[in-house]
C-alpha positions as CSV (number, residue, x, y, z in Angstrom):
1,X,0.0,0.0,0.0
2,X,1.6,3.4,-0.9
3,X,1.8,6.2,1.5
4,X,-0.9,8.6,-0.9
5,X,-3.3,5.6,-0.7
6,X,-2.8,5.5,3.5
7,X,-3.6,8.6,3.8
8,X,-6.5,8.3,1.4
9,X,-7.7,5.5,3.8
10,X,-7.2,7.4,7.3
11,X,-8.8,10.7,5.5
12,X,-12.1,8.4,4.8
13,X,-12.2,7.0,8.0
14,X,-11.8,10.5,10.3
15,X,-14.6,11.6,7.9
16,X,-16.4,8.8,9.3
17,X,-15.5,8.8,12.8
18,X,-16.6,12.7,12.9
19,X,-19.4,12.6,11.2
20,X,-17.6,14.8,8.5
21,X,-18.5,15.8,4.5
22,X,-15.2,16.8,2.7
23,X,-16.3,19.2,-0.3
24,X,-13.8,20.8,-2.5
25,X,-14.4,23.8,-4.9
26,X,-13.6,23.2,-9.1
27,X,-10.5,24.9,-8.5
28,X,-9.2,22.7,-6.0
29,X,-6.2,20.2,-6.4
30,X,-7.3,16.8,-8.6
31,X,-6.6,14.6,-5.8
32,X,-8.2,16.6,-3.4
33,X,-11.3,17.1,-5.4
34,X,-11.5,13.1,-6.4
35,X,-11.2,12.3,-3.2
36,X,-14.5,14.6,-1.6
37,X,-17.7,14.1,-1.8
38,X,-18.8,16.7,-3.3
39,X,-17.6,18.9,-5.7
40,X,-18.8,22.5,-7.1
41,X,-18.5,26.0,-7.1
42,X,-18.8,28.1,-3.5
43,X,-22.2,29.0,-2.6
44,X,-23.4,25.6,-4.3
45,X,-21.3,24.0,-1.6
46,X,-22.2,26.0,1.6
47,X,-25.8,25.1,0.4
48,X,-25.0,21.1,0.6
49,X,-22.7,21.9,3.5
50,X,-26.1,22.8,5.2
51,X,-28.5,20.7,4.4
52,X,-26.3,17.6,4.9
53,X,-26.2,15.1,7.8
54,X,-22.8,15.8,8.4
55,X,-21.7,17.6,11.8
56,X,-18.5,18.8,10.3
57,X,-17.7,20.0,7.1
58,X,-14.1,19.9,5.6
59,X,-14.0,22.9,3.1
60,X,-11.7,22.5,0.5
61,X,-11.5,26.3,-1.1
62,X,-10.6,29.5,0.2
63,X,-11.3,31.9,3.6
64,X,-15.4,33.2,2.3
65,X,-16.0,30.2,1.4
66,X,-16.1,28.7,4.3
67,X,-17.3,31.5,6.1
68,X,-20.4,30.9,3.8
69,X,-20.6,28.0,5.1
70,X,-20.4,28.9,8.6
71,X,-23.2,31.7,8.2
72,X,-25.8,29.4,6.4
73,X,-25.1,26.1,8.8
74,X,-23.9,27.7,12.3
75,X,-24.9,24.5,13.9
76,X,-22.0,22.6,12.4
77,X,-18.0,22.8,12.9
78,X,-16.7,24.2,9.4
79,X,-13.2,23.1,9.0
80,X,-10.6,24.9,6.2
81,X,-7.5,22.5,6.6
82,X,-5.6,25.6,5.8
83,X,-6.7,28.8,7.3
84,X,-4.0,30.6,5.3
85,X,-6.3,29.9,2.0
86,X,-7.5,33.6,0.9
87,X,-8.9,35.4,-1.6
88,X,-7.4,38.4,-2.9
89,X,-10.0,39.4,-4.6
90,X,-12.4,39.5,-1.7
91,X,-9.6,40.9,0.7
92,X,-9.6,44.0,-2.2
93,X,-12.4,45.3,-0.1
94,X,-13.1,45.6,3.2
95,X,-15.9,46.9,5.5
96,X,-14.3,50.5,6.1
97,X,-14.6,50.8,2.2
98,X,-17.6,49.7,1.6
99,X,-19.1,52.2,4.5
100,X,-17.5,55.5,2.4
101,X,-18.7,54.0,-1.0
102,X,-22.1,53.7,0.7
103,X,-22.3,57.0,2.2
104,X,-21.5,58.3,-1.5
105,X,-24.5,57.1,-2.7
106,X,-27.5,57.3,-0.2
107,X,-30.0,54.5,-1.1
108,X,-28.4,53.0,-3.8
109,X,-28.4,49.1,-3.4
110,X,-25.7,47.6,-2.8
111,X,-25.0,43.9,-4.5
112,X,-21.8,42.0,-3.0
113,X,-20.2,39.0,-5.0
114,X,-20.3,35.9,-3.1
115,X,-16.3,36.2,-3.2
116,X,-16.5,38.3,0.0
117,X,-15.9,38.4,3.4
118,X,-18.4,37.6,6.0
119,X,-18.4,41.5,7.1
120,X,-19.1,42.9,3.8
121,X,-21.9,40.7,3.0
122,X,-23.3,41.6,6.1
123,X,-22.9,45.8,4.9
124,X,-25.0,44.9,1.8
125,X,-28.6,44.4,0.4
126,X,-27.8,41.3,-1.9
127,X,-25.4,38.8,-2.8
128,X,-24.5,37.0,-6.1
129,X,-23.0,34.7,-8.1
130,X,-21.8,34.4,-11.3
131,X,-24.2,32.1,-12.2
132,X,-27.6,34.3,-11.1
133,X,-26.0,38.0,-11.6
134,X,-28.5,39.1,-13.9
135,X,-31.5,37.9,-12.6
136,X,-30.5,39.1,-8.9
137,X,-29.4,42.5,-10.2
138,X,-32.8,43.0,-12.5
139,X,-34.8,42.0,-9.0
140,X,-33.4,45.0,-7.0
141,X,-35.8,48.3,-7.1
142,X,-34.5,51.7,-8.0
143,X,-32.5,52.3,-11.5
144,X,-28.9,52.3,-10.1
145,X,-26.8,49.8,-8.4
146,X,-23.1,49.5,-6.7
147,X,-21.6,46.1,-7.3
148,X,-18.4,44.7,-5.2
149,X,-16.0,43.6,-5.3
150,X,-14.8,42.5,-9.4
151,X,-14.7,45.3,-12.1
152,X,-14.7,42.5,-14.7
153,X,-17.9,40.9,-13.6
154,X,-19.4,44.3,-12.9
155,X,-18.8,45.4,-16.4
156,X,-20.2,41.7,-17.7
157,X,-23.2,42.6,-16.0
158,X,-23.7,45.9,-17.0
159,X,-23.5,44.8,-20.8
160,X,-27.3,43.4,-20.6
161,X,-28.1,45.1,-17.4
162,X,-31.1,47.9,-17.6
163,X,-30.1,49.7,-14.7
164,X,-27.2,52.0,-13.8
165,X,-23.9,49.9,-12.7
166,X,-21.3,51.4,-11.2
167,X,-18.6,49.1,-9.6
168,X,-15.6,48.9,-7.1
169,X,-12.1,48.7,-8.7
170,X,-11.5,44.8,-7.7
171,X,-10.2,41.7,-9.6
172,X,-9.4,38.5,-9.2
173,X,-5.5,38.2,-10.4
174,X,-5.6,34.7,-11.8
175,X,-8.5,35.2,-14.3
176,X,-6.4,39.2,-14.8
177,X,-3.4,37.1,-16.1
178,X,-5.7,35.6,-19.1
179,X,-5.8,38.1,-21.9
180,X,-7.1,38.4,-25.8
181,X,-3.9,37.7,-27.1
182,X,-3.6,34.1,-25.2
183,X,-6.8,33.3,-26.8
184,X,-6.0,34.7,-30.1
185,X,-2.6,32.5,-29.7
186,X,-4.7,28.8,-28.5
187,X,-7.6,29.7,-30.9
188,X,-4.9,29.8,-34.1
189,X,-3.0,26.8,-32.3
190,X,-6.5,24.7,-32.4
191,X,-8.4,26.1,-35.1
192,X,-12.5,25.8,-35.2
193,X,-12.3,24.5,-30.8
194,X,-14.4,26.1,-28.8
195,X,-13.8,29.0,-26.5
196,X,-16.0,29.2,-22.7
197,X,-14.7,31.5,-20.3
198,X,-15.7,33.2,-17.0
199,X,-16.7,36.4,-16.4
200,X,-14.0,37.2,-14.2
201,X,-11.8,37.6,-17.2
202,X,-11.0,40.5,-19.1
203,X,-13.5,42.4,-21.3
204,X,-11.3,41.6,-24.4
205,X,-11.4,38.7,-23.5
206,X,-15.5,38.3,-22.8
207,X,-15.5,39.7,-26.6
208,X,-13.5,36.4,-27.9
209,X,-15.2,33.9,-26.6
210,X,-18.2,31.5,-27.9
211,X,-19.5,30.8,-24.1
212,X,-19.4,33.3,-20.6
213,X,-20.3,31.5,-18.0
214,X,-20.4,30.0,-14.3
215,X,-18.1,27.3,-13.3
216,X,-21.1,25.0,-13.1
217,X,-22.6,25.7,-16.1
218,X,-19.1,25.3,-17.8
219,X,-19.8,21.7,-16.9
220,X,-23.0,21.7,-18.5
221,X,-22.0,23.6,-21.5
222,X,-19.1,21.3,-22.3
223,X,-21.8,17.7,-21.5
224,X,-24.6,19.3,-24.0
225,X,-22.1,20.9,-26.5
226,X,-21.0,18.9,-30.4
227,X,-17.8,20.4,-30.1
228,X,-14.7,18.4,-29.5
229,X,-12.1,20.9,-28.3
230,X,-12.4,23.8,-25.9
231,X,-10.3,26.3,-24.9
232,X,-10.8,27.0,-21.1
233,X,-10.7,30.3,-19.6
234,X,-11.0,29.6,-15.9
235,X,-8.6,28.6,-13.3
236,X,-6.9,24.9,-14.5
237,X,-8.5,23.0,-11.5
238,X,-12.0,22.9,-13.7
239,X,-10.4,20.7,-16.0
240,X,-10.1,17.9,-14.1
241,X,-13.8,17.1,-14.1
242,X,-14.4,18.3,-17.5
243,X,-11.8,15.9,-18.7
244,X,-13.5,13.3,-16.2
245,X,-17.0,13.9,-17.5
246,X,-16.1,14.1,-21.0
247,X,-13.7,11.8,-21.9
248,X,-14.0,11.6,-25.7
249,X,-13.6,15.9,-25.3
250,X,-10.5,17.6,-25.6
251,X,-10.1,20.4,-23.1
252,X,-7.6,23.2,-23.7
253,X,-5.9,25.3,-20.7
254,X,-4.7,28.5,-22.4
255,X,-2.3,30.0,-20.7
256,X,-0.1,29.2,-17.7
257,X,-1.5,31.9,-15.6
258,X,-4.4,30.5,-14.9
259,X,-3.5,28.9,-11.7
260,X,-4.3,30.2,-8.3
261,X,-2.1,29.8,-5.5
262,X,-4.4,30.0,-2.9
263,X,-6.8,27.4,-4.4
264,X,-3.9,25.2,-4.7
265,X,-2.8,25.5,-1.1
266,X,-5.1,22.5,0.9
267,X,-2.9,19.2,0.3
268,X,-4.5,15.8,1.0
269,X,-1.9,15.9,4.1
270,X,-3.8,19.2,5.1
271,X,-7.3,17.4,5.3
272,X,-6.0,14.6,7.1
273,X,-3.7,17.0,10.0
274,X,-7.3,19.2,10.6
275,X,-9.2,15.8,10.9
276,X,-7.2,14.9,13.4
277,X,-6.8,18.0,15.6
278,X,-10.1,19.0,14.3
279,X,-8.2,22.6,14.0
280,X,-8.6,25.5,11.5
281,X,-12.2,26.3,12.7
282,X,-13.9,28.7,10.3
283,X,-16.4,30.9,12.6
284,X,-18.7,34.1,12.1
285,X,-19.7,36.2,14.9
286,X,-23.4,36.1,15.4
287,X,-24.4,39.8,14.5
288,X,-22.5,39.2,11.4
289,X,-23.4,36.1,10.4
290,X,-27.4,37.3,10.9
291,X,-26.9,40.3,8.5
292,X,-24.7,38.2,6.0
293,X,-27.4,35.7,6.1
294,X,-30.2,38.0,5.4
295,X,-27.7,39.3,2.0
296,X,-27.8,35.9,0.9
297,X,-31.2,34.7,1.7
298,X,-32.6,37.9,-0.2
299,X,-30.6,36.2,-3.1
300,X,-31.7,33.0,-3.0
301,X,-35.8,34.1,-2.9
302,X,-34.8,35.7,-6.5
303,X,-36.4,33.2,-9.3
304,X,-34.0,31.8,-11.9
305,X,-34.1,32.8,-15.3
């Protein structure tokens, strides 16, 4: 027995002995993310976090993520084998500046990303994802809106959006490093493949591509698609399930930037240390955790499109 499949075998059993669900986000190392038992994007994850069984969750992402966690399931122990995991992007904004943007625009609704922390959810009307964006933003009343923390998705949003969108300057680095001119380079290097990116990513880029679109409905994209090749522009760690779901499909990672440090932090060694110490413990204080709640509850009573 190798040393990878031990620890393999002592990570499933603390799971069991604890009571534990181990969920890992698309951009998570492969063996981390085969070896969960769920994977998906964030808020998709806090949701199953809650309404599992489980009494502790072993989040396999970054810092909000598992604070999202902790504010939709407080009744559980929400673990993040490496506490050093961040965002950048969320840590781009924090409380203090959201209360001057706010008091720069009296009654103008404020809509927080889901890739925030706890504290600036709780400062705002509405969350959202990248997945629901328009239909959340068209639901708020009034003819203006301030959206935090990503310019990118901001200015995604505003493209279809009827109202008046006005945005704080924040970006997520990894999908900043993908530009037009690595899509022009993979689109001449695989000619007619297909080209699905997130809206995280550069307007130039937005304009190149076939497909903008949520992590999870990358997945579905790529199932229900003819295509045989695609070029990816997302953060690598999506590829292993595409590849995994679609094996006959070729699945293109454009440029070398596209890899996020802090995604790739939690090791299989990680989960196993905070399963044993049952350490890293992700918690909101109550007064936050209410008003963060309320954010993304208001969210979730929005209808799809």
């Amino acid at each position: 027995m190798t040393d990878k499949q031990e620890l393999i075998d002592e990570i499933r059993a603390l799971l069991k002995e604890r009571n534990a669900i181990m969920i890992a986000h698309n951009y998570q190392r492969d063996e981390v993310q085969e070896l969960a038992d769920v994977t998906g994007d964030s808020l998709a994850l806090s949701q199953i976090a809650a309404d599992s069984d489980a009494d502790v969750v072993v989040f396999c992402g970054v810092h909000f993520m598992a604070e999202s966690a902790a504010i939709l399931a407080p009744e559980k122990t929400v673990i993040l084998p490496r506490l050093d995991a961040g965002c950048p992007m969320a840590d781009m904004i924090t409380a203090e500046d959201l209360v001057k943007e706010k008091a720069k625009r009296p009654g103008v609704p404020i809509g927080a990303y889901v890739n925030t922390t706890a504290e600036v959810k709780a400062m705002s009307d509405i969350c959202f994802t990248s997945a629901n964006a328009q239909s959340v933003i068209a639901s708020l009343e009034g003819d203006e809106v301030y959206l935090i923390p990503d310019k990118n998705l901001s200015h995604y949003i505003a493209r279809t959006s009827d109202k008046k969108v006005e945005w704080w300057d924040g970006f997520c680095p990894t999908h900043e490093r993908f530009t037009a001119e690595d899509v022009i380079k993979a689109k001449a290097e695989h000619p007619g493949a297909v080209v699905i990116c997130h809206p995280e990513c550069l307007p130039e880029v937005v304009d190149l591509a076939d497909e903008v679109c949520s992590t999870s409905a990358m997945y579905a994209f790529a199932k229900a698609s003819d295509a045989e090749t695609f070029i990816v522009g997302t953060e690598m760690g999506i590829l292993y399930k595409l590849r995994k779901d679609n094996p006959t499909k070729k699945f293109i990672c454009p440029s070398e930037g596209l890899i996020c440090p802090n995604m790739k932090l939690i090791t299989l060694e990680d989960v196993a240390e905070s399963l044993r110490t049952m350490t890293n413990v992700v918690t909101v204080p109550e007064e936050v955790r209410l008003k963060a709640k309320a954010a993304l509850d208001k969210m979730l009573a929005v209808p799809r499109d």
